[in-house]
C-alpha positions as CSV (number, residue, x, y, z in Angstrom):
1,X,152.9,94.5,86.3
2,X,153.8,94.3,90.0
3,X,156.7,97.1,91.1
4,X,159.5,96.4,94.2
5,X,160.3,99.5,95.6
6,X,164.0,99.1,96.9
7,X,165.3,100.9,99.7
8,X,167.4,103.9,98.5
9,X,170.7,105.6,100.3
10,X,169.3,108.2,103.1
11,X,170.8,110.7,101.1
12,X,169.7,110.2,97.8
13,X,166.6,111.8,96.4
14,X,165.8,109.1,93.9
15,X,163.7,105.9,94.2
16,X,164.7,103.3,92.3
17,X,161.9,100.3,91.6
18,X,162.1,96.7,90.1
19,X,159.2,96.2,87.7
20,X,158.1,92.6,87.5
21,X,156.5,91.5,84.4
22,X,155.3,88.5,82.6
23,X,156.9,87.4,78.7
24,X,156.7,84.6,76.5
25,X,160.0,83.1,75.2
26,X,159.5,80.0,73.3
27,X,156.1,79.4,74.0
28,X,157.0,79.7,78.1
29,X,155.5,82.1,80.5
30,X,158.7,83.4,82.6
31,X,159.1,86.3,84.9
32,X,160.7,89.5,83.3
33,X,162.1,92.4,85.4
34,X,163.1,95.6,84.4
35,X,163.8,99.2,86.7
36,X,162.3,102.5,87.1
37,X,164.1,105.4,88.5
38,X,162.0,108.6,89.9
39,X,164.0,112.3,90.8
40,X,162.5,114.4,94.0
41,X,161.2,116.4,91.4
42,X,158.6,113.4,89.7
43,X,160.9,113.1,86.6
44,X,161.0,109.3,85.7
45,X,162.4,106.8,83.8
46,X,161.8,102.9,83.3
47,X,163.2,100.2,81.4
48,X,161.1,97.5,80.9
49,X,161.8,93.4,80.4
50,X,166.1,94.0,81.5
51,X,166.3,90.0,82.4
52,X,164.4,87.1,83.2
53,X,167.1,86.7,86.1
54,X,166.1,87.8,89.5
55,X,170.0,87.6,90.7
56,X,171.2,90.0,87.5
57,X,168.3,92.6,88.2
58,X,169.6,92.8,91.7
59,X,172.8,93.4,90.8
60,X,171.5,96.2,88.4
61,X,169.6,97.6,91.1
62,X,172.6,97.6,93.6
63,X,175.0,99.6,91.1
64,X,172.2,101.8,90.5
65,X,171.7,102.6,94.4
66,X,175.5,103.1,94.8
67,X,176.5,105.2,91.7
68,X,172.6,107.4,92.6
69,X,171.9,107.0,89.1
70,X,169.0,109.7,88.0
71,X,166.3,109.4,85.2
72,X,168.2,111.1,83.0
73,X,171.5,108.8,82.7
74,X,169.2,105.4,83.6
75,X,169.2,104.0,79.6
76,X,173.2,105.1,79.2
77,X,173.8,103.5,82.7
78,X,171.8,100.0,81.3
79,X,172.9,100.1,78.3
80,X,176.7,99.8,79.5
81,X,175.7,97.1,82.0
82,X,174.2,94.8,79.2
């Protein structure tokens, strides 16, 4: 698993990273990304295999910069978004 860090607001104590994976669908090896989410204080939170899409995860990723979406509201957050 490789892992994007994006670059977060100045003012934002989080770091928000794509995790790019590999899955099978249909007998096809395809790119899979999902997100992690870390708080100044180390708490973390990840979400594995979101999208085979590069465009939707950075979409994701963008609304998850702008709103400053912590750990702890990350699966709420992605659940809506799906």
């Amino acid at each position: 698993m490789r892992e994007l860090l994006v670059e977060s607001p100045r003012d934002c104590g989080y770091r928000y990273m794509i995790l790019v994976d590999e899955m099978t669908v249909g007998g096809m090896s395809c790119e899979s990304y999902g997100v992690r989410v870390t708080g100044p204080d180390g708490e973390c939170a990840e979400i594995p295999n979101i999208t085979v899409s590069a465009g939707r995860i950075d979409e994701l990723v963008d609304l998850l910069r702008r709103n400053q979406v912590s750990p702890v509201t990350l699966r709420d957050v992605v659940d809506d978004w799906l």
